[in-house]
FIKOL-459592 format. One record per atom (N, C-alpha, C, O): atom name; x, y, z. Coordinates in steps of 0.1 Angstrom, whole numbers. Each point is the difference from the previous one (the first is absolute). Layout:
% residues N
   at      px      py      pz
   CA       X       Y       Z
...
***
This chain:
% residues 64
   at      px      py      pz
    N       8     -12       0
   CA      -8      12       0
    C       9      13       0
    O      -4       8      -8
    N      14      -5      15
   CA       9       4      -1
    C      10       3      -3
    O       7     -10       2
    N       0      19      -8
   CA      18      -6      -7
    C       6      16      -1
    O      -5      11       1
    N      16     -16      -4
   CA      10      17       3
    C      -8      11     -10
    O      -2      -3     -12
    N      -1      16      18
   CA       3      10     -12
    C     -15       3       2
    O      -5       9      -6
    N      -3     -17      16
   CA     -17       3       1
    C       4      12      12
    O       8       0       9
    N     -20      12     -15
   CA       1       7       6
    C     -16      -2      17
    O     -13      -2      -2
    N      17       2      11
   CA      -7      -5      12
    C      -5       8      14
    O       7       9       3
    N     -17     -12       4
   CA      -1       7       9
    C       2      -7      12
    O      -8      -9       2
    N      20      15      11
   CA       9     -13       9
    C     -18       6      11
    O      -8       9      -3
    N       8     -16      13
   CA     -11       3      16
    C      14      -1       8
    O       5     -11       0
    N       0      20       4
   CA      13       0       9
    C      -9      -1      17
    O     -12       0       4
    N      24      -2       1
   CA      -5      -1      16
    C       1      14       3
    O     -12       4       3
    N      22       5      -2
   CA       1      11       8
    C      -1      12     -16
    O       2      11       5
    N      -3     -10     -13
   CA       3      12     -11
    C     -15      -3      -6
    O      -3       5     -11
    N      -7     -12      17
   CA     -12      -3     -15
    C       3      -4     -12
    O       8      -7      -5
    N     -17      15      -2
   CA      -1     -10     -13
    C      15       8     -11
    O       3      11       3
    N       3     -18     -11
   CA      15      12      -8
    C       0     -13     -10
    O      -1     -13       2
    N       2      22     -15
   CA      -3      -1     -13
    C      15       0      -7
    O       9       9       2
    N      -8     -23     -10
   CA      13      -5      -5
    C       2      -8     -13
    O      -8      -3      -9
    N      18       1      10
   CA       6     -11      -9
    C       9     -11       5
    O      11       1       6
    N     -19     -15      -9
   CA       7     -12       3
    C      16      -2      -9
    O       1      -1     -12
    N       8       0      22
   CA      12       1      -8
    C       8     -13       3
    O      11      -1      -4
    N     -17     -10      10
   CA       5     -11      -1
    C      -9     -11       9
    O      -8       5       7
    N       9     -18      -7
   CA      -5     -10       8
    C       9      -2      14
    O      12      -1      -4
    N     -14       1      18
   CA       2      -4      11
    C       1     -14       3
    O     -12      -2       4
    N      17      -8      -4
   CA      -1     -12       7
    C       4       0      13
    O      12       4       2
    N     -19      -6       5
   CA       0      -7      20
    C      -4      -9       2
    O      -2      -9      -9
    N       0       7      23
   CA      -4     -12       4
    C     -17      -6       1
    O      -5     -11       2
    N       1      25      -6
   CA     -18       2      -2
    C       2       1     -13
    O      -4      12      -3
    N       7     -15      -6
   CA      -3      -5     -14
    C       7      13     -13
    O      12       4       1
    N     -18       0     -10
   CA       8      12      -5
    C     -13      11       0
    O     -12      -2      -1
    N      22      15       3
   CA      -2      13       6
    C       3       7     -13
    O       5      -5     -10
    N      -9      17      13
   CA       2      13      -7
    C      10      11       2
    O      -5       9       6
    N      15      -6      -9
   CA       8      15       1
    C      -9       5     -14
    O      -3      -5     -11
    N       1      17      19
   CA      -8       9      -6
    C       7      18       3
    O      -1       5      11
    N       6       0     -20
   CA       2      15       2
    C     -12       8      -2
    O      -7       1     -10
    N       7       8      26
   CA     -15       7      -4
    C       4      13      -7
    O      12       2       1
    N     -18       6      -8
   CA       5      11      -6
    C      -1      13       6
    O       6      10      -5
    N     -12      -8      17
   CA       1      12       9
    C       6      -3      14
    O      -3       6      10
    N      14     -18     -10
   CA       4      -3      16
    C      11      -9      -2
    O      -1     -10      -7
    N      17      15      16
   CA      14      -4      -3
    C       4      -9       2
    O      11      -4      -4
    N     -23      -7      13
   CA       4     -13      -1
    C      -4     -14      -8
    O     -12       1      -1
    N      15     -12      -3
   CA      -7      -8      -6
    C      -9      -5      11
    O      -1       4      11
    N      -7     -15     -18
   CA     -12      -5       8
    C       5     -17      -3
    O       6      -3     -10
    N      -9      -4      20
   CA      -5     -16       0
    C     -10      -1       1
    O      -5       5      10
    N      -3     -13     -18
   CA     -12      -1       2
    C      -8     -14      -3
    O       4      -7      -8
    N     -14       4      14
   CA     -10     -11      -4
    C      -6       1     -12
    O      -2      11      -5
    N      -1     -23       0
   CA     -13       8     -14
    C     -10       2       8
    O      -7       9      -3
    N       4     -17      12
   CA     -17       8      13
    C      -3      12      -2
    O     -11       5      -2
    N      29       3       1
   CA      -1      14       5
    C      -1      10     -15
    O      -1      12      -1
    N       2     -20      -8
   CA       2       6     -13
    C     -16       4      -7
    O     -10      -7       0
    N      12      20      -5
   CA      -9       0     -13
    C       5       7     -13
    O       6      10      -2
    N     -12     -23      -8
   CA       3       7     -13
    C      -5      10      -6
    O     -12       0      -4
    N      19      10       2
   CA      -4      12      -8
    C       1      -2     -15
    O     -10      -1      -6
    N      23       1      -2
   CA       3      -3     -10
    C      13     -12       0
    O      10      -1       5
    N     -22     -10     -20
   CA      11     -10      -1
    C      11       5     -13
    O       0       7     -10
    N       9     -13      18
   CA      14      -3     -10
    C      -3      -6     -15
    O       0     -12       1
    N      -2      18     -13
   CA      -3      -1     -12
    C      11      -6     -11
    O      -2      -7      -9
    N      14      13      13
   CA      11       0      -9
    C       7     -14       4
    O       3      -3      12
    N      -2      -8     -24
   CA       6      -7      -2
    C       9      -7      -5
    O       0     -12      -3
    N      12      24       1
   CA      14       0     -10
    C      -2       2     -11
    O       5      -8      -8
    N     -13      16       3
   CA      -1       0     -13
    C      -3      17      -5
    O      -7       7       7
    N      12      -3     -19
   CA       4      11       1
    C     -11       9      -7
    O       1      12      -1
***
């Protein structure tokens, strides 16, 4: 449902809701996660997909 380059909306614990870009997959021990860069805030996010919503999917696929 997910994959790099979707633009998303994280449910943070302490900052609410911050609006981003998934910039890679997380693997842990709770299965695989999200780094997501939000675009108004200096740190990345980890995240659940629970906590995820899609705004816009990732369209481009290598082709010019």
């Amino acid at each position: 449902m997910f994959s790099v380059g979707n633009i998303v909306v994280v449910n943070t614990k302490h900052y609410g809701s911050k609006t981003g870009v998934i910039i890679e997959p997380w693997y842990s021990e709770l299965g695989v996660e999200w780094l997501v860069k939000p675009f108004f805030h200096k740190r990345n996010i980890i995240c659940s997909s629970v906590d995820l919503k899609l705004i816009q999917n990732n369209t481009t696929n290598g082709e010019a």
